[in-house]
N, CA and C atoms of all chains as a GROMACS GRO file, in nm:
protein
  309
    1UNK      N    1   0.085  -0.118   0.000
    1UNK     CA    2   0.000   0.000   0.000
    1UNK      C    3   0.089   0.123   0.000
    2UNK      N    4   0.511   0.252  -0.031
    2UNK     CA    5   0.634   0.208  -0.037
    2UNK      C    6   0.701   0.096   0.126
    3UNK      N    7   0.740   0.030   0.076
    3UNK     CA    8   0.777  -0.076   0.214
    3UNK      C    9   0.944  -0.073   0.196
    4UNK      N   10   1.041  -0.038   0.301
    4UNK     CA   11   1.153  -0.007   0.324
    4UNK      C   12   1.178  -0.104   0.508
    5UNK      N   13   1.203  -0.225   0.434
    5UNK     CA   14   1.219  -0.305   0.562
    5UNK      C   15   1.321  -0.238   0.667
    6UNK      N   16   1.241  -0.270   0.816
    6UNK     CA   17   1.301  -0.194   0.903
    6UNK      C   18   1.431  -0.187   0.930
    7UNK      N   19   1.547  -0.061   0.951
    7UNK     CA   20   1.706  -0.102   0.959
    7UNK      C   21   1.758   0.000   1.093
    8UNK      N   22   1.814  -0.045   1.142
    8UNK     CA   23   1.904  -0.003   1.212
    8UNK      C   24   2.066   0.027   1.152
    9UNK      N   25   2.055   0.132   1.158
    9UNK     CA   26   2.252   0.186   1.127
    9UNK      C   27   2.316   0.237   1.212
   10UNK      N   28   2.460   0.205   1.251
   10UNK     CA   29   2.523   0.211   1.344
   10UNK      C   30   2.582   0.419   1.240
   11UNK      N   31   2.601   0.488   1.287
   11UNK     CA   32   2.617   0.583   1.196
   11UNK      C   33   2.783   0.658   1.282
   12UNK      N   34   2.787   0.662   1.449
   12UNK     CA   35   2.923   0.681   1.469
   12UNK      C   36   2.924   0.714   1.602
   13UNK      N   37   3.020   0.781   1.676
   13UNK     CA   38   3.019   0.768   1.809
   13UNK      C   39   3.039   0.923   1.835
   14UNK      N   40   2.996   1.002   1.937
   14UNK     CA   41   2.990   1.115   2.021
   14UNK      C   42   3.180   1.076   2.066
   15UNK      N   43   3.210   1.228   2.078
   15UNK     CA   44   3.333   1.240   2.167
   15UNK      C   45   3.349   1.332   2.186
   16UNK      N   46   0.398  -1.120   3.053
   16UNK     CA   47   0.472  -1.107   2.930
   16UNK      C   48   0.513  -0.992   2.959
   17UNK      N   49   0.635  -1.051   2.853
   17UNK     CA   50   0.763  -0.982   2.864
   17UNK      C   51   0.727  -0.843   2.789
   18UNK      N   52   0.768  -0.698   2.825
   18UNK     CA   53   0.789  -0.620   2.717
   18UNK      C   54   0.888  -0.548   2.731
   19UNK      N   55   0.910  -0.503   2.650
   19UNK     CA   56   1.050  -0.415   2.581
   19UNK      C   57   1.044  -0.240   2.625
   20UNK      N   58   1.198  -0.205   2.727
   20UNK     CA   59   1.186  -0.049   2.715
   20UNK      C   60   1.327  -0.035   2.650
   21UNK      N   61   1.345   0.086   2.592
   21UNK     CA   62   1.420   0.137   2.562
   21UNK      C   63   1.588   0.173   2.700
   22UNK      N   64   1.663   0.158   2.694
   22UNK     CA   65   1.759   0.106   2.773
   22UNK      C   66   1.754   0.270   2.888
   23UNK      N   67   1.782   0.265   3.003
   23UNK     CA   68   1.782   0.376   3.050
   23UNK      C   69   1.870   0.487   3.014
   24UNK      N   70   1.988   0.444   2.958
   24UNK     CA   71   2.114   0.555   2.887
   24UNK      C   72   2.039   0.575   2.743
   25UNK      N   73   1.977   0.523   2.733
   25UNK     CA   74   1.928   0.570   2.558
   25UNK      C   75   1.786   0.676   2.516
   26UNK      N   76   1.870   0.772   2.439
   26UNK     CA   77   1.752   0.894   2.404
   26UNK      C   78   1.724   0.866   2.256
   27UNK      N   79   1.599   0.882   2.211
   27UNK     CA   80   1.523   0.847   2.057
   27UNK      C   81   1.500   1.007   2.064
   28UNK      N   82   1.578   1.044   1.918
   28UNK     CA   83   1.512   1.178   1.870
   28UNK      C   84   1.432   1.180   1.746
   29UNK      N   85   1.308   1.152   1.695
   29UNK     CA   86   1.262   1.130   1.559
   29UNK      C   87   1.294   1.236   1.456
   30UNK      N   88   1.324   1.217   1.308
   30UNK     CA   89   1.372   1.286   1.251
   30UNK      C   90   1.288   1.310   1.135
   31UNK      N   91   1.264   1.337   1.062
   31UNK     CA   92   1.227   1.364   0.857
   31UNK      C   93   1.255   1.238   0.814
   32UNK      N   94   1.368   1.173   0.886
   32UNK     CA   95   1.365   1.019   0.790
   32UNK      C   96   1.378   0.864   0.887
   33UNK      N   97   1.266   0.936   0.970
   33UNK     CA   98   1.278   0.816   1.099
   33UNK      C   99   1.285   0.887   1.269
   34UNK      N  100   1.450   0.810   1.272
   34UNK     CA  101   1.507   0.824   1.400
   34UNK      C  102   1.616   0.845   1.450
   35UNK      N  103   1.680   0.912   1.557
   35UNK     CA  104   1.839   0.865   1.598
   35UNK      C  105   1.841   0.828   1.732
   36UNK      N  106   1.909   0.734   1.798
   36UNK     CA  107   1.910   0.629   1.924
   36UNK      C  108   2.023   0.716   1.934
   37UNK      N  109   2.020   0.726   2.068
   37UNK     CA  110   2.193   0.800   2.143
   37UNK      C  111   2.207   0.691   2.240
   38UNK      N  112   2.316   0.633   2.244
   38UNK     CA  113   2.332   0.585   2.377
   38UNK      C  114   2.432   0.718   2.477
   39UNK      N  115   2.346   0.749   2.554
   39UNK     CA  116   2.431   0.869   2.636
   39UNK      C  117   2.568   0.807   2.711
   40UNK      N  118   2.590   0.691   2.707
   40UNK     CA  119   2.699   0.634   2.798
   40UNK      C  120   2.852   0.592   2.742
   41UNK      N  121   2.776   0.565   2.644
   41UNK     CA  122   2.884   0.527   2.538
   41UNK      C  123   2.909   0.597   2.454
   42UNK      N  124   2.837   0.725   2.371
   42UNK     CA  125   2.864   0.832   2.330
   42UNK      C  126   2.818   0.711   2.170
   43UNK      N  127   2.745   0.613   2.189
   43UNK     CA  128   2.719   0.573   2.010
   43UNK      C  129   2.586   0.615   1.994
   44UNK      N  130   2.556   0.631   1.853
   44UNK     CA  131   2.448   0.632   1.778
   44UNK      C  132   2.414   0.594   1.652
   45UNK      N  133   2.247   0.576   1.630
   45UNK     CA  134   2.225   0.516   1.545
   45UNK      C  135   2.121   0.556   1.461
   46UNK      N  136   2.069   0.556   1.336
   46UNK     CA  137   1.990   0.562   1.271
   46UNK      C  138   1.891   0.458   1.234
   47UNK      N  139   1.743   0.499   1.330
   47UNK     CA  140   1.652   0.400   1.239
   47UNK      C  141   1.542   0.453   1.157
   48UNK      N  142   1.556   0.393   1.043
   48UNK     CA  143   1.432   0.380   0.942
   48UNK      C  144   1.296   0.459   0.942
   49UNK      N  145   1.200   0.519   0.888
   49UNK     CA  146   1.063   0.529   0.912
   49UNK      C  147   1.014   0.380   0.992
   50UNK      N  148   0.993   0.243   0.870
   50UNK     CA  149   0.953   0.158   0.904
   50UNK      C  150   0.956   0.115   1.083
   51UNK      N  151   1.138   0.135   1.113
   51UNK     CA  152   1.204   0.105   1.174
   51UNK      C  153   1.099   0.156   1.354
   52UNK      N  154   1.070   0.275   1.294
   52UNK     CA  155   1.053   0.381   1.393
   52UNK      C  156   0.876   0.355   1.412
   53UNK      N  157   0.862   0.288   1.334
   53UNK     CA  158   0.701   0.216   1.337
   53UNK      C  159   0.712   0.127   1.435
   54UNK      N  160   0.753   0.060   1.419
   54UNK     CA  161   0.776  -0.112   1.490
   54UNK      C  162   0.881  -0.104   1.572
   55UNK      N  163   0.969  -0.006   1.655
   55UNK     CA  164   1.001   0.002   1.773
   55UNK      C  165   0.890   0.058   1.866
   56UNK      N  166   0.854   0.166   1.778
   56UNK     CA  167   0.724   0.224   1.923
   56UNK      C  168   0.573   0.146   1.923
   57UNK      N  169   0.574   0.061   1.849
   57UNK     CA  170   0.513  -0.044   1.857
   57UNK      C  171   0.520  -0.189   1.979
   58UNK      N  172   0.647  -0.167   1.977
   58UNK     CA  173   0.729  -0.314   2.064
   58UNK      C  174   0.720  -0.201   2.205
   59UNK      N  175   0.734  -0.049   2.199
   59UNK     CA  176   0.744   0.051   2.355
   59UNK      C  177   0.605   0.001   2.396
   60UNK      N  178   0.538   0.046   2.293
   60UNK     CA  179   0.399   0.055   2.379
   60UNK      C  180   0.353  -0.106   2.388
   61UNK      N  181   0.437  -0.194   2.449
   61UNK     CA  182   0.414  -0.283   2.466
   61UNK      C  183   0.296  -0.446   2.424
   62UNK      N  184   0.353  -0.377   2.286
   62UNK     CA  185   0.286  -0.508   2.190
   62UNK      C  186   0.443  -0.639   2.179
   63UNK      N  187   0.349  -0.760   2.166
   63UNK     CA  188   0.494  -0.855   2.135
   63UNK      C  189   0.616  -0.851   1.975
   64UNK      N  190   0.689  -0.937   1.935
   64UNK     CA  191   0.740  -0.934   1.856
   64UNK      C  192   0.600  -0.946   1.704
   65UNK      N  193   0.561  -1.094   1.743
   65UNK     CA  194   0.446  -1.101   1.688
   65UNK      C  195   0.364  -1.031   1.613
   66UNK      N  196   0.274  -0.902   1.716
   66UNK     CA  197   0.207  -0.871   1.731
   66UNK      C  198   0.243  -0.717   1.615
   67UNK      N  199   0.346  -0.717   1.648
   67UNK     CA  200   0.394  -0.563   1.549
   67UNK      C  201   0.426  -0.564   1.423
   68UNK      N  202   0.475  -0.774   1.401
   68UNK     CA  203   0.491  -0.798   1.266
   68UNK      C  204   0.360  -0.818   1.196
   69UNK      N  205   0.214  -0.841   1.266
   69UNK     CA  206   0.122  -0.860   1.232
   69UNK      C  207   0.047  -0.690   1.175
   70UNK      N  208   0.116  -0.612   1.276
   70UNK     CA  209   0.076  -0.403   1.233
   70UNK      C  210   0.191  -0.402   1.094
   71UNK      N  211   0.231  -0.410   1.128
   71UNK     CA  212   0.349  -0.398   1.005
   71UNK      C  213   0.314  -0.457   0.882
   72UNK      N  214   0.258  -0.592   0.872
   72UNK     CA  215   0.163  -0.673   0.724
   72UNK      C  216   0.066  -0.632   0.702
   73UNK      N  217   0.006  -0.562   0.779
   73UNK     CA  218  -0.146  -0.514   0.761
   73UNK      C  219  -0.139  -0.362   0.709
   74UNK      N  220   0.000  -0.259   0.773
   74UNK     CA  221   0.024  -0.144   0.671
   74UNK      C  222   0.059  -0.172   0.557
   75UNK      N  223   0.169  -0.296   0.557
   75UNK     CA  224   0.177  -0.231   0.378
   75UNK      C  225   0.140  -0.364   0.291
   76UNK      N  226   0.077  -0.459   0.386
   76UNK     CA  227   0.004  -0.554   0.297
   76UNK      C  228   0.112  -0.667   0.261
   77UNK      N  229   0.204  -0.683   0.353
   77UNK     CA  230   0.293  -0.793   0.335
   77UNK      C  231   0.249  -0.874   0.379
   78UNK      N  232   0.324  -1.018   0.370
   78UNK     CA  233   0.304  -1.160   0.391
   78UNK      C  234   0.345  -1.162   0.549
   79UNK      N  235   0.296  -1.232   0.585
   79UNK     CA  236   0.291  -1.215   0.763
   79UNK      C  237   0.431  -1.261   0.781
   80UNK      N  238   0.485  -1.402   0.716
   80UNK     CA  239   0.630  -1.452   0.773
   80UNK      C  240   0.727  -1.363   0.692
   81UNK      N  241   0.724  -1.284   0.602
   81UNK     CA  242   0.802  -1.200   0.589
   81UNK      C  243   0.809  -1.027   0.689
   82UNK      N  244   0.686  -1.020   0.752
   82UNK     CA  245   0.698  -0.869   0.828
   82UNK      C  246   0.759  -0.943   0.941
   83UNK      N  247   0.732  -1.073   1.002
   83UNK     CA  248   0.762  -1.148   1.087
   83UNK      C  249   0.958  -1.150   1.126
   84UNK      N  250   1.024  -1.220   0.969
   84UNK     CA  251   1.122  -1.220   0.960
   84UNK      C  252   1.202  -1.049   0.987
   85UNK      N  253   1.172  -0.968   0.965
   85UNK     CA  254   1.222  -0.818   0.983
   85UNK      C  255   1.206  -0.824   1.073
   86UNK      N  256   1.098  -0.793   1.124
   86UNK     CA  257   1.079  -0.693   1.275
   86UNK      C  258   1.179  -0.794   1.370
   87UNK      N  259   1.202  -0.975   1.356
   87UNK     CA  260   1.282  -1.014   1.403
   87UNK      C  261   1.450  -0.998   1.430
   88UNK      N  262   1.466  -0.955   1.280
   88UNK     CA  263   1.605  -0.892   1.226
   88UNK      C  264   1.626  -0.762   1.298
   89UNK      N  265   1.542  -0.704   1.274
   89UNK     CA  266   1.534  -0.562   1.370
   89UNK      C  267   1.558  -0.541   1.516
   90UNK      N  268   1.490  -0.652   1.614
   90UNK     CA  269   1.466  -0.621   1.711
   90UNK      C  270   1.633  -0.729   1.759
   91UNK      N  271   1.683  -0.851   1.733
   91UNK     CA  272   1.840  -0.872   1.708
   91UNK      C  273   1.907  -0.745   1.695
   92UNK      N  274   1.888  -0.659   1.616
   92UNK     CA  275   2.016  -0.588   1.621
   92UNK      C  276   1.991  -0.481   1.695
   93UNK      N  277   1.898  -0.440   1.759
   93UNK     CA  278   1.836  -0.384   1.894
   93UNK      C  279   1.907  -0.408   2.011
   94UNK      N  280   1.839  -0.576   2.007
   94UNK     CA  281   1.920  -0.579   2.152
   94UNK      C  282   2.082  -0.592   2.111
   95UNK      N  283   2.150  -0.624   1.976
   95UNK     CA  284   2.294  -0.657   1.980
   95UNK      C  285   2.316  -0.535   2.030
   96UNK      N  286   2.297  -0.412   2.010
   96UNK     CA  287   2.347  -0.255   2.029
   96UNK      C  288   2.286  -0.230   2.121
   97UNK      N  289   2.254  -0.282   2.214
   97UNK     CA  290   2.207  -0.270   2.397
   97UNK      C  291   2.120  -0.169   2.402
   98UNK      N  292   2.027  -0.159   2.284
   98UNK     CA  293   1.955  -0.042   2.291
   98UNK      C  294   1.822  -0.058   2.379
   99UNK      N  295   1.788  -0.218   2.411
   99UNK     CA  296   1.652  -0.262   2.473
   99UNK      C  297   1.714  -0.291   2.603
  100UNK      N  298   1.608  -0.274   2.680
  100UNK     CA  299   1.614  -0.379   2.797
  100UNK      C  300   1.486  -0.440   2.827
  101UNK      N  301   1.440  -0.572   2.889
  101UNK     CA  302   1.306  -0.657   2.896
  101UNK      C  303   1.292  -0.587   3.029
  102UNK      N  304   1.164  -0.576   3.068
  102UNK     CA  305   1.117  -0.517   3.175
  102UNK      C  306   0.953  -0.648   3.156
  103UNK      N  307   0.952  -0.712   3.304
  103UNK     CA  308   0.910  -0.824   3.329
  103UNK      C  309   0.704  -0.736   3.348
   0.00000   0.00000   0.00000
């Protein structure tokens, strides 16, 4: 009924 | 039954294309999905794994063991990145 299976991305770390 | 909170070091900020997970402790973060951001606050407000892959087939009209298989994939790499904790 667009479908973009669910993802998790690691993208980076705070410092 | 078991349900799922979000870890106490971890802040969700929703974005234009989903989400971002902070873990405040560890200084990591992450990006999830629209979909993504469906079917976590789905699993908050304390529905089962099940139960969200069953909301999830019924939005976009998928096959149940395939919304099934994701939200499973999803919620694995959830807890791999200590982003959940089970609260009894």
């Amino acid at each position: 009924v667009s479908y973009e299976p669910p993802a998790l991305v690691g993208v980076g770390e705070f410092s | 039954m078991m349900s799922l909170n979000l870890h106490q070091d971890v802040s969700m900020a929703e974005t234009d294309d989903g989400a971002v997970l902070l873990h405040q402790r560890t200084g990591r973060y992450w990006q999830l999905n629209p979909t993504g951001v469906f079917v976590l606050k789905t699993l908050l407000d304390g529905r089962t794994d099940e139960q969200a892959a069953d909301q999830l087939a019924a939005r976009h009209r998928l096959d149940t063991a395939d919304a099934r298989r994701d939200v499973s994939r999803l919620v694995s790499q959830l807890r791999a990145a200590h982003l959940l904790t089970e609260a009894r």
